[in-house]
N, C-alpha and C positions, 0 to 999 in steps of 0.2 A: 092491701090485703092479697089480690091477686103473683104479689111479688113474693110473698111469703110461701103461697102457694105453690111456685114455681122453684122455689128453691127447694121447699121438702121435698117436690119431684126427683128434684135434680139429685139431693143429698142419698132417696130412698131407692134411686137408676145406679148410684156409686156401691149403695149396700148390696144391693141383688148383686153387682159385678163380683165385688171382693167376696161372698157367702157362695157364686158360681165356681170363681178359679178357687178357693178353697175345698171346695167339696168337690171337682171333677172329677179326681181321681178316683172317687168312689158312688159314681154315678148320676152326682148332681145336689146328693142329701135325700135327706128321707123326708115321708108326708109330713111325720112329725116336725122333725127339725125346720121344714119349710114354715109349717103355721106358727112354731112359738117365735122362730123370727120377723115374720112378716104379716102373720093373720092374715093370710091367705092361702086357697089352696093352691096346691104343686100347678095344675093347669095354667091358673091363671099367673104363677108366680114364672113357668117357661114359655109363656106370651108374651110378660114384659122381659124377659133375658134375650128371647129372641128380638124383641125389638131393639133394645139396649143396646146386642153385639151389632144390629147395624144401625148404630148411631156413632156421633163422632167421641161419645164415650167411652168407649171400645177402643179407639185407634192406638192407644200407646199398649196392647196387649199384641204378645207375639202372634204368629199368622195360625204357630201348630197349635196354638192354647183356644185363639176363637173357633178355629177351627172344631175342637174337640169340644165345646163347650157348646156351640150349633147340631154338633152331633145328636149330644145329651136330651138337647130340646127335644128333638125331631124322634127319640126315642122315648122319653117318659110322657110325649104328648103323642107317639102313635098307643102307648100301653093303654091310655084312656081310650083313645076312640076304639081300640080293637074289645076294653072290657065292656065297654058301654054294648056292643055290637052281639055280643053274646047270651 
């Protein structure tokens, strides 16, 4: 059971990767697009990308792509903390 578990991880670490290089180009995707993919919201859905990109899942992507996709994090996850703050 636990093995199963760990494979829909692994399967739903590979979807967030492919849903991130598809959408960098335009920010990352939208809140929308985020939950009908994932049922999740953007925060926690750029906590697991950011963990992803430094996993060994991440290593066959080129340097300038994690690169910009770490970016993305570090920006739709300051938008929250700076919305929350006001």
């Amino acid at each position: 059971m636990a093995a199963g578990g760990g494979v829909r991880k692994m399967n739903r670490d590979a979807d967030i990767l492919t849903f991130a290089v598809r959408w960098r180009h335009w920010g990352g995707g939208s809140r929308s697009d985020i939950f009908v993919e994932f049922g999740i919201s953007p925060d926690m859905y750029f906590r697991r990308l950011a963990r992803v990109l430094d996993s060994i899942r991440a290593r066959d992507l080129e340097l300038d792509v994690r690169e910009d996709l770490r970016k993305i994090c570090r920006a739709r996850r300051s938008e929250r903390t700076s919305a929350s703050t006001k």
